[in-house]
Backbone as a printed PyTorch tensor [residue, N CA C, xyz], in Angstrom:
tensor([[[ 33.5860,  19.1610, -22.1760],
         [ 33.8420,  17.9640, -21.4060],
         [ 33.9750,  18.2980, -19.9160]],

        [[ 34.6520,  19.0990, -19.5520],
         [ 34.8930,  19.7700, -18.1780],
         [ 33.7600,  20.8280, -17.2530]],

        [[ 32.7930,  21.3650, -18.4680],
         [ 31.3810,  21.5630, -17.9700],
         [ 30.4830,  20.4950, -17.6720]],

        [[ 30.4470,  19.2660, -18.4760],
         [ 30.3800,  18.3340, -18.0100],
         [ 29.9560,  17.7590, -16.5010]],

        [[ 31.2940,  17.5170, -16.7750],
         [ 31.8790,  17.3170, -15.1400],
         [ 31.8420,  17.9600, -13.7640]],

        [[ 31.9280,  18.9590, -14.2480],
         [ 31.8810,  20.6720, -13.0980],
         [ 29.8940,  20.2250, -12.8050]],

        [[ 28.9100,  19.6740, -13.6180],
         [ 27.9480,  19.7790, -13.4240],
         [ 27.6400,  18.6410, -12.7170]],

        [[ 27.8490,  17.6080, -12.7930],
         [ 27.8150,  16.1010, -12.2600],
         [ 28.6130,  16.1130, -10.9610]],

        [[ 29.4510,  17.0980, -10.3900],
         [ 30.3090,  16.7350,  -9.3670],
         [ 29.2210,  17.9370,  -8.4210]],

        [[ 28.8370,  19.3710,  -8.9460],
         [ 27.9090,  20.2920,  -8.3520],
         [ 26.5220,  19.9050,  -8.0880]],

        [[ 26.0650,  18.2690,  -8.3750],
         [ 24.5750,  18.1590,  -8.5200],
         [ 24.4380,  18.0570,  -6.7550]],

        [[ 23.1840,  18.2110,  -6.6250],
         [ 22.9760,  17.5480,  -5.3760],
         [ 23.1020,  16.6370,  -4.4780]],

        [[ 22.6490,  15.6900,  -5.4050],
         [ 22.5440,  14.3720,  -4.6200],
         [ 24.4710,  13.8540,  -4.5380]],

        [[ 25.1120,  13.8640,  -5.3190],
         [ 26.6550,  13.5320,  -5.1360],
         [ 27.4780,  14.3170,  -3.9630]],

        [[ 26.9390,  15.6440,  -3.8110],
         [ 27.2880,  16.5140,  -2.8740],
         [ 27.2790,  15.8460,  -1.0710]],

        [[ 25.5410,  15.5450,  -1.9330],
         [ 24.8240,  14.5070,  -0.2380],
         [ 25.6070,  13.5280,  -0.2280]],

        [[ 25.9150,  12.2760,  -1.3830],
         [ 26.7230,  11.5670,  -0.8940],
         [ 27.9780,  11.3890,  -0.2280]],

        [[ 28.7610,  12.2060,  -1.2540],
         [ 30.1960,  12.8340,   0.0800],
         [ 30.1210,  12.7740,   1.1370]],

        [[ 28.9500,  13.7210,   1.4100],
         [ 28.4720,  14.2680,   2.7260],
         [ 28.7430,  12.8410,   3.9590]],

        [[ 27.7440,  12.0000,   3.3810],
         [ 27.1590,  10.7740,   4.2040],
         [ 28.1360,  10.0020,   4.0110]],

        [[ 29.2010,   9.9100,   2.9920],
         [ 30.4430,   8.7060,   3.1130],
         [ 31.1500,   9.3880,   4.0990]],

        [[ 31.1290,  10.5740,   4.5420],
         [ 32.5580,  11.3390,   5.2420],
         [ 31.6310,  10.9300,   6.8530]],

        [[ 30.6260,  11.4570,   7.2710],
         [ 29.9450,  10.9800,   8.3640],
         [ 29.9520,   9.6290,   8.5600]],

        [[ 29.6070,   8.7020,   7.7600],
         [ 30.0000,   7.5000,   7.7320],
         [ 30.9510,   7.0520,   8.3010]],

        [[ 32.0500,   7.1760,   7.5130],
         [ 33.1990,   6.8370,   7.6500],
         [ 33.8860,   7.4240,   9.4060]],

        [[ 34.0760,   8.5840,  10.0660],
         [ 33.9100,   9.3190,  11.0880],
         [ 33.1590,   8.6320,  12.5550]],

        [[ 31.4390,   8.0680,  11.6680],
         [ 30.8510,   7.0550,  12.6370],
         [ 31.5810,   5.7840,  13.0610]],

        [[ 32.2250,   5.3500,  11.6070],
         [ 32.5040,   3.7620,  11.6930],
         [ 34.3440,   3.7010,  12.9590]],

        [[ 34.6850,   4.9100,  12.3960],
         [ 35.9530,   5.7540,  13.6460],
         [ 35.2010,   5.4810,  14.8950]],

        [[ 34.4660,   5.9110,  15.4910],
         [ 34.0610,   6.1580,  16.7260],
         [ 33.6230,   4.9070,  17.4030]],

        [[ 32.8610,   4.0410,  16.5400],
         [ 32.6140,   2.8090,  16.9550],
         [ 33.5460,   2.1600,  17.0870]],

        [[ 34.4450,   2.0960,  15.9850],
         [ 35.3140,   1.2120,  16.4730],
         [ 36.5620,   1.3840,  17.7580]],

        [[ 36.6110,   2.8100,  17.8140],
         [ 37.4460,   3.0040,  19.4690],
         [ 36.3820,   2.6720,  20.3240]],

        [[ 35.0050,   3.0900,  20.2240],
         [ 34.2570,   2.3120,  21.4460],
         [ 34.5700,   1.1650,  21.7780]],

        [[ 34.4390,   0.2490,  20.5720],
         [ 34.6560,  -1.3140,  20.7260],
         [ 35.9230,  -1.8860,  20.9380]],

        [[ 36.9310,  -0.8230,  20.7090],
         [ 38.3510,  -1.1980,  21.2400],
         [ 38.5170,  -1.0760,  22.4050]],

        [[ 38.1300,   0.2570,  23.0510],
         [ 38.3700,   0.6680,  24.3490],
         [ 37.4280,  -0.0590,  25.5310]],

        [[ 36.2830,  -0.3610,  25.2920],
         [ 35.0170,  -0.8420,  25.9050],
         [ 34.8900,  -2.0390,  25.9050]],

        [[ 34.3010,  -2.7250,  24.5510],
         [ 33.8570,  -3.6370,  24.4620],
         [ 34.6030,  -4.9690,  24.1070]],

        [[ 35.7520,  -4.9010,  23.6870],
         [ 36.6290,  -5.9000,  23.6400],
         [ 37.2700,  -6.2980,  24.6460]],

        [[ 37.6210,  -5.0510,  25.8200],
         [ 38.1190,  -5.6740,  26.9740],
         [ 37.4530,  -6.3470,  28.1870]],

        [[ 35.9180,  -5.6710,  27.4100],
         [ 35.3680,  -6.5310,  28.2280],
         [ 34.7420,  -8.1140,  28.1880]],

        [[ 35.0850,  -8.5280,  27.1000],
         [ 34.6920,  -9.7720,  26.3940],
         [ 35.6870,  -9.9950,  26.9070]],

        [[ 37.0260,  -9.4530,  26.8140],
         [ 38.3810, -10.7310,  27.2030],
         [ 38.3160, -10.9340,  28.6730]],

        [[ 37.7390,  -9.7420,  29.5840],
         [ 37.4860, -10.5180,  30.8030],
         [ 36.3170, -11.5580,  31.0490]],

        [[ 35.5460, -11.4550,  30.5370],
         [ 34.8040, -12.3380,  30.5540],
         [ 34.9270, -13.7580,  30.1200]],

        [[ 35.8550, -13.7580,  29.0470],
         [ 36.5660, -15.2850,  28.4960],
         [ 37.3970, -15.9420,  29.4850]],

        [[ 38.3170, -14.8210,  30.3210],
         [ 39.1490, -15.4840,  31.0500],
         [ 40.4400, -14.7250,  30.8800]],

        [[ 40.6490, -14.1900,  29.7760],
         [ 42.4270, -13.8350,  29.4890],
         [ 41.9760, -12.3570,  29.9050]],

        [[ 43.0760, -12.0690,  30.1750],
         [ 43.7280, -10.3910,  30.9710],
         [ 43.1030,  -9.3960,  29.7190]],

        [[ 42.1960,  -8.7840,  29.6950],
         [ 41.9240,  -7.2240,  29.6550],
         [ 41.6160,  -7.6260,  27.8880]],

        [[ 42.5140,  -6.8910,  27.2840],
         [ 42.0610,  -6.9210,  26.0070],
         [ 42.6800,  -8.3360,  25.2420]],

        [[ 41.8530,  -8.6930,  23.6770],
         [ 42.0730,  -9.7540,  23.3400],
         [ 42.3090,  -9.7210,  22.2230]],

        [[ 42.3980,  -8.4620,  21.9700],
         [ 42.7400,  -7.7470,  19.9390],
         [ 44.2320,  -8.2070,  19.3860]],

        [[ 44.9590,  -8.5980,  20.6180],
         [ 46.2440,  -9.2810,  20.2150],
         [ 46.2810, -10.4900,  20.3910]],

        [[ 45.2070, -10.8080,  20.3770],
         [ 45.4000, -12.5620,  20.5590],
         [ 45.8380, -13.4700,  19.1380]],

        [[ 46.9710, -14.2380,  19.6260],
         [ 46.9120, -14.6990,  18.1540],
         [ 47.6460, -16.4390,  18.7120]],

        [[ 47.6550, -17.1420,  17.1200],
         [ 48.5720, -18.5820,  17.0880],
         [ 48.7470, -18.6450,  15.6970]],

        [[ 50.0660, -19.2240,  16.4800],
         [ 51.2040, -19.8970,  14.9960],
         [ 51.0640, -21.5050,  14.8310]],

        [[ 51.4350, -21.8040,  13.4910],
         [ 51.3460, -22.3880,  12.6710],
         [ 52.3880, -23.1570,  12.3390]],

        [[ 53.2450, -23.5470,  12.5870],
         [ 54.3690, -23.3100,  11.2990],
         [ 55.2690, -22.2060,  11.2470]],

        [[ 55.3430, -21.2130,  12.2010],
         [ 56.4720, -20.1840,  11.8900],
         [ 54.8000, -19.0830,  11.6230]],

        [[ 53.9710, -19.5910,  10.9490],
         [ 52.8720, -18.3650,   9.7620],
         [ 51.8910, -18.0600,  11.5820]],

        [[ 52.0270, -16.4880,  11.6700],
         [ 50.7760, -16.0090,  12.9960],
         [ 49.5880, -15.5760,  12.1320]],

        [[ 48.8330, -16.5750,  12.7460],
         [ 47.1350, -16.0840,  12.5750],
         [ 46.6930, -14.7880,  14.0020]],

        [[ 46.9740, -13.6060,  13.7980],
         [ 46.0550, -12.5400,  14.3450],
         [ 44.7260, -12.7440,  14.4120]],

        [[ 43.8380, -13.9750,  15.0080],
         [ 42.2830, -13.9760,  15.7340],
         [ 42.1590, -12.8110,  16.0910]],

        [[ 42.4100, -12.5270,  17.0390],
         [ 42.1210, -11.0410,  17.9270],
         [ 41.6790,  -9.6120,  16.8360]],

        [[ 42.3130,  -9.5830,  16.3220],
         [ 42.1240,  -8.7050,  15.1150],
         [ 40.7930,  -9.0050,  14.4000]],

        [[ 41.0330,  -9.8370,  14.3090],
         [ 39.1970, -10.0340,  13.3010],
         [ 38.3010,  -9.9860,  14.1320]],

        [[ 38.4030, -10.4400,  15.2840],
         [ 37.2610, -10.5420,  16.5130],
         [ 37.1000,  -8.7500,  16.7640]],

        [[ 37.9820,  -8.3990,  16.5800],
         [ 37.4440,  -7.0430,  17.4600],
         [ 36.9800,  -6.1830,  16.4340]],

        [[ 37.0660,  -6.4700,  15.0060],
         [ 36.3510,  -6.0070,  13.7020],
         [ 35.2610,  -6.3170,  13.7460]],

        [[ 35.3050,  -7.6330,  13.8080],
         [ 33.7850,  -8.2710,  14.0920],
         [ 32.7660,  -7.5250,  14.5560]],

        [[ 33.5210,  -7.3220,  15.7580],
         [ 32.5910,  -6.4960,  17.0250],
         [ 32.4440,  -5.2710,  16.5130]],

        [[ 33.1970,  -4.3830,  16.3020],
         [ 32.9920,  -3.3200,  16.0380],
         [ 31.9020,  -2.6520,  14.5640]],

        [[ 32.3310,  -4.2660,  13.7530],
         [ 30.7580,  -4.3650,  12.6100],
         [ 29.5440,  -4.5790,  13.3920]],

        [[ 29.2140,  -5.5290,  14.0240],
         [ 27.8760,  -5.9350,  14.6000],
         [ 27.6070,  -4.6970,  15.4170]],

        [[ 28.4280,  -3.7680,  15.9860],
         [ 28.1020,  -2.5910,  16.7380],
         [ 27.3410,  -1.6610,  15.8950]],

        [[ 28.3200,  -1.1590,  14.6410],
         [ 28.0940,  -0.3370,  14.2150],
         [ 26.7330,  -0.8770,  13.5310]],

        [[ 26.0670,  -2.0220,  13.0570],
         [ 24.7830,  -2.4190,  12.0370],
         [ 23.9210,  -2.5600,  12.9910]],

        [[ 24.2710,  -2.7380,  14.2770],
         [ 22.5940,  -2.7760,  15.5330],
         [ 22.4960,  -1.0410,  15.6040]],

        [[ 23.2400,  -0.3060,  15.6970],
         [ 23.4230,   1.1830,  15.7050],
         [ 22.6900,   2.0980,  14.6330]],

        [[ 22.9640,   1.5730,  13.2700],
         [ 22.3550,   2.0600,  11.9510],
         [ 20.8590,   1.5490,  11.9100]],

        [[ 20.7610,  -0.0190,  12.3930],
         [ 19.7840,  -0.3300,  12.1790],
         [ 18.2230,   0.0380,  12.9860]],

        [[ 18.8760,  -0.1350,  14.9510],
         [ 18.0610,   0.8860,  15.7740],
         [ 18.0040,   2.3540,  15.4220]],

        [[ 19.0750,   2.7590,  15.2660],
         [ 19.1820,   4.2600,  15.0250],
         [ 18.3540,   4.7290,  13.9040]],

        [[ 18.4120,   4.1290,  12.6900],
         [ 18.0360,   5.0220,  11.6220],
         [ 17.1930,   4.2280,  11.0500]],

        [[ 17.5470,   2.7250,  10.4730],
         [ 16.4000,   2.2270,   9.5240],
         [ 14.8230,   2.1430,  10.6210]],

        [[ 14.7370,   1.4980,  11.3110],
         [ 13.4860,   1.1650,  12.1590],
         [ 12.5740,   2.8430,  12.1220]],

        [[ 13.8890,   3.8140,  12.4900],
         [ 13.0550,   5.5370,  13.0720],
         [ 12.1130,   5.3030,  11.6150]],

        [[ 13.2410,   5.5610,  10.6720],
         [ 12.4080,   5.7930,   8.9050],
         [ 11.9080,   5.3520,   8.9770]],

        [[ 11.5800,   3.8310,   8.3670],
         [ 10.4540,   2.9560,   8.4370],
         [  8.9810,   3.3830,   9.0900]],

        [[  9.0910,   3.7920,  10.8280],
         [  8.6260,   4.0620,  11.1650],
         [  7.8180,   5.5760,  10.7880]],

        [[  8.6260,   6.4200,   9.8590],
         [  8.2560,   7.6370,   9.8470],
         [  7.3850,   7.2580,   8.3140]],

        [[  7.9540,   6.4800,   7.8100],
         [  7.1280,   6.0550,   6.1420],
         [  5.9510,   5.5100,   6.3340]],

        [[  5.5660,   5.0050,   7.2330],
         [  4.5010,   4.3320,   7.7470],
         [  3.7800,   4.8840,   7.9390]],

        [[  4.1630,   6.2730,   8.5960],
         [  2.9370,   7.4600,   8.9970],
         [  2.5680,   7.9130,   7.9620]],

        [[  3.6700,   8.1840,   7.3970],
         [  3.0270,   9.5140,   5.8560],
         [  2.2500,   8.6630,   4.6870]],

        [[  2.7730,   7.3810,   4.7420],
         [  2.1690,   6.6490,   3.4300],
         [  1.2730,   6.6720,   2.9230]],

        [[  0.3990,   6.6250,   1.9800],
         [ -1.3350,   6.6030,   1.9340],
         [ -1.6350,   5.5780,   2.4160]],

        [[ -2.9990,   5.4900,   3.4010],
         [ -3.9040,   4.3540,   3.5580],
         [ -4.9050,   3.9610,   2.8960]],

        [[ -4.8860,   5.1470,   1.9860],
         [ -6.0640,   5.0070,   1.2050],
         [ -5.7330,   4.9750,  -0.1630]],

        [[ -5.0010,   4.0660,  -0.5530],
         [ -4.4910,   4.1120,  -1.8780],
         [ -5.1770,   3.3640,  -2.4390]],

        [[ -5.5660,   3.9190,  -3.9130],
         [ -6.4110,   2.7800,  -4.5570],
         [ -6.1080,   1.8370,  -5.5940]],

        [[ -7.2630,   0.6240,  -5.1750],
         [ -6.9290,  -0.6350,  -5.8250],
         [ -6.9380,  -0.5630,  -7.3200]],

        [[ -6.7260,  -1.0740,  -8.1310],
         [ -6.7060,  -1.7300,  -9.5360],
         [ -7.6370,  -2.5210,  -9.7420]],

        [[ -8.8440,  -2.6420, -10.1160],
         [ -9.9960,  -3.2880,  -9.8810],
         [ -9.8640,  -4.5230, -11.2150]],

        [[ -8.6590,  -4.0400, -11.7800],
         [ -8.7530,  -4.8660, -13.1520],
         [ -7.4570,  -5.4810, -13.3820]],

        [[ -6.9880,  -5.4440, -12.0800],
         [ -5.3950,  -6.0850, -12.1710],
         [ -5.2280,  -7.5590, -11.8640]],

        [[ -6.1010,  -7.6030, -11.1810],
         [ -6.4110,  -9.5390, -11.0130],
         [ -7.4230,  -9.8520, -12.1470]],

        [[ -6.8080, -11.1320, -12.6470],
         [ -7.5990, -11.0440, -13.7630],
         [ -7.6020, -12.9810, -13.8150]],

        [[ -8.6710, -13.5100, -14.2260],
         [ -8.9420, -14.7030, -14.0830],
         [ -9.1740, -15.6570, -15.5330]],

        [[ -9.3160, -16.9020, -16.0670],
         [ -9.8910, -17.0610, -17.0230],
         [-11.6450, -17.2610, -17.2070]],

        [[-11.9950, -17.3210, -18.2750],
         [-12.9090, -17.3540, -18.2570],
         [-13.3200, -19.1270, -18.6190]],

        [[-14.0820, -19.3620, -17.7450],
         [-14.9840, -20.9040, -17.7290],
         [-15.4920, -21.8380, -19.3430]],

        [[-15.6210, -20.7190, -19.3780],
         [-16.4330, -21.2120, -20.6570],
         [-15.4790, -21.3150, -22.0010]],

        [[-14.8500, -19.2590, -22.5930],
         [-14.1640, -20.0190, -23.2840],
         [-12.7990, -19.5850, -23.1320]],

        [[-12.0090, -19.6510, -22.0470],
         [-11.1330, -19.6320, -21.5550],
         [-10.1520, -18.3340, -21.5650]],

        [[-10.2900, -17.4130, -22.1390],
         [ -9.9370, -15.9940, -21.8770],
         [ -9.5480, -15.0760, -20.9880]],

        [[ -8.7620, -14.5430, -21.0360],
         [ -8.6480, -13.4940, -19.7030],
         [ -9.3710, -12.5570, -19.1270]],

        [[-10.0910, -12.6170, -18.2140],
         [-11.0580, -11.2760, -17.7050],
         [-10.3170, -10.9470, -16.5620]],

        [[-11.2580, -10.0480, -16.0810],
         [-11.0650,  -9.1910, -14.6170],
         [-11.5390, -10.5170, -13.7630]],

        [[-11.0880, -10.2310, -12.7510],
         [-11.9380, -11.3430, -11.6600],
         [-12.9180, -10.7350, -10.7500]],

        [[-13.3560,  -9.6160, -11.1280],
         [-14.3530,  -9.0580, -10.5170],
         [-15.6510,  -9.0420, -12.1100]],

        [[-15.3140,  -9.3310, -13.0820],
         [-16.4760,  -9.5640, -13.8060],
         [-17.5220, -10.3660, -13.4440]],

        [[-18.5920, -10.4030, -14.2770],
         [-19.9350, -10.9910, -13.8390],
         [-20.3770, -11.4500, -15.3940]],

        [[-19.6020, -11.0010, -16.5950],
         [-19.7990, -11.9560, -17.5590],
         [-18.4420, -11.4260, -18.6680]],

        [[-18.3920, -12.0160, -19.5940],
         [-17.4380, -12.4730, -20.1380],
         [-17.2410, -11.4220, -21.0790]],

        [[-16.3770, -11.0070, -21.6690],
         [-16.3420,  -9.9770, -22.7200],
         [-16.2100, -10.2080, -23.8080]],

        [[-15.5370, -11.9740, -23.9560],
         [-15.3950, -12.3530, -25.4060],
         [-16.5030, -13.4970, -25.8230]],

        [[-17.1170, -14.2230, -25.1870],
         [-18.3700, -15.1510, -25.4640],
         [-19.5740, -14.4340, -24.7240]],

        [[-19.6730, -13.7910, -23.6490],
         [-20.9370, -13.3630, -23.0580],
         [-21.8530, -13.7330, -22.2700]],

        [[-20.7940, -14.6270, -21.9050],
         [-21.2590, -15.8260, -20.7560],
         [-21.1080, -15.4080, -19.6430]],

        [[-22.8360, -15.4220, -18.5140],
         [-22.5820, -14.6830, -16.9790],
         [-21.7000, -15.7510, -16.4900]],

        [[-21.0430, -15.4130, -15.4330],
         [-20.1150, -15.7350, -14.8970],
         [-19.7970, -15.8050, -13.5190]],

        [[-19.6760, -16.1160, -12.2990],
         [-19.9380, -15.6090, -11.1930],
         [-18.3950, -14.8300, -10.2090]],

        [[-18.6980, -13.7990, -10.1400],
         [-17.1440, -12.8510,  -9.9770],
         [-16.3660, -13.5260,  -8.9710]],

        [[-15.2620, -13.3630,  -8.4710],
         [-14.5650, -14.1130,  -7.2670],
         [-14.8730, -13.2790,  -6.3870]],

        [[-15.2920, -13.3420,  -5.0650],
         [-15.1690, -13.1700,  -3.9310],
         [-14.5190, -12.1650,  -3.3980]],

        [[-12.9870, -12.5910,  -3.2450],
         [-12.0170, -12.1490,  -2.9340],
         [-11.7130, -11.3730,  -3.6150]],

        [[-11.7260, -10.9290,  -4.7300],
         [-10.9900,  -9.4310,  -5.3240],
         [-12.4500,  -8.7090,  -5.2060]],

        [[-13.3890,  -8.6910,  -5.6400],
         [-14.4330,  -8.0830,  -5.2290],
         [-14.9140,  -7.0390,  -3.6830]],

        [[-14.1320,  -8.4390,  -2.8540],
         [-13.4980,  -7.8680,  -1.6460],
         [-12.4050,  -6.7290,  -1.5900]],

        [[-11.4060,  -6.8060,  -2.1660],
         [-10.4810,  -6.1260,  -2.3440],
         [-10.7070,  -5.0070,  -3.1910]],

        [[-11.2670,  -4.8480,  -3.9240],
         [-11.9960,  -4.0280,  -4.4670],
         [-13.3020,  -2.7880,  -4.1460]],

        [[-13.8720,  -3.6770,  -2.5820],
         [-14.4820,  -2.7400,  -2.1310],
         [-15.8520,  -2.6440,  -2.9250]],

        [[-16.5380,  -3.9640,  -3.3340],
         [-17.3560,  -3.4960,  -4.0010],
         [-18.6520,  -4.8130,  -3.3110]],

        [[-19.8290,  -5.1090,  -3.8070],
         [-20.5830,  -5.6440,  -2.5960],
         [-20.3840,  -6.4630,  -3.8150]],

        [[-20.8670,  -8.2240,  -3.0340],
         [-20.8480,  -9.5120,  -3.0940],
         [-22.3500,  -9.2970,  -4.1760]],

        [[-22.0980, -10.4090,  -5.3920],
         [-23.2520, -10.0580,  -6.1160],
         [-23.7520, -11.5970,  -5.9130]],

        [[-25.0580, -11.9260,  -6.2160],
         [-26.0300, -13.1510,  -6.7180],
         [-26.1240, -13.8400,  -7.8940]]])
């Protein structure tokens, strides 16, 4: 049971994950003193009230709603997801794009149409029927897609 375990906690990929929750977590630290120190005080000058606005709050009834607090979470989320998202998803994307095949090939028999006559499933690049034997005239468009020339 404990070899097990010793093997599932030593695999790779769980190792990597650690890895990337601890960086993670470290990133989501840093942003958010950016956005404490930086960017919140500068929104509160810009609103109007003195410097920072992370303590902004109103009562109720005796009950304080802390606004300020969620606002500067806020911020410090939308920071950190324009950050992940310029930073890392767009680069990848961009790097998958290069390596991908361009030349991957089609399925010439994956679009598949009925047949006219007696209603069956064919390819849509056929030219007659496989179960009555009836010519047929192929579609166009997968033929196209297919890469193969326009028949008569």
């Amino acid at each position: 049971m404990l070899n097990g375990f010793k093997d599932f906690i030593l695999r790779g990929n769980v190792i990597s994950m650690a890895i990337g929750l601890a960086v993670g977590a470290a990133f989501t630290a840093v942003v958010t003193g950016f956005s404490t120190a930086f960017i919140t005080p500068l929104i509160g000058l810009a609103t109007g009230s003195v410097g920072d606005f992370s303590s902004a709050q109103f009562s109720v009834e005796g009950a304080i709603f802390p606004y300020g607090k969620f606002l500067a979470a806020a911020i410090a989320f939308l920071i950190t997801a324009a950050v992940l998202y310029f930073g890392v998803v767009v680069p990848m994307s961009k790097v998958q794009n290069r390596f991908s095949k361009v030349d991957e090939k089609v399925d010439i028999k994956a679009a598949v149409r009925d047949c006219p006559r007696c209603y069956t499933e064919i390819p849509a690049i056929a030219s007659r029927c496989a179960h009555c034997t009836s010519e047929i005239e192929p579609d166009r468009e997968a033929l196209a897609l297919a890469g193969l020339p326009a028949q008569r």
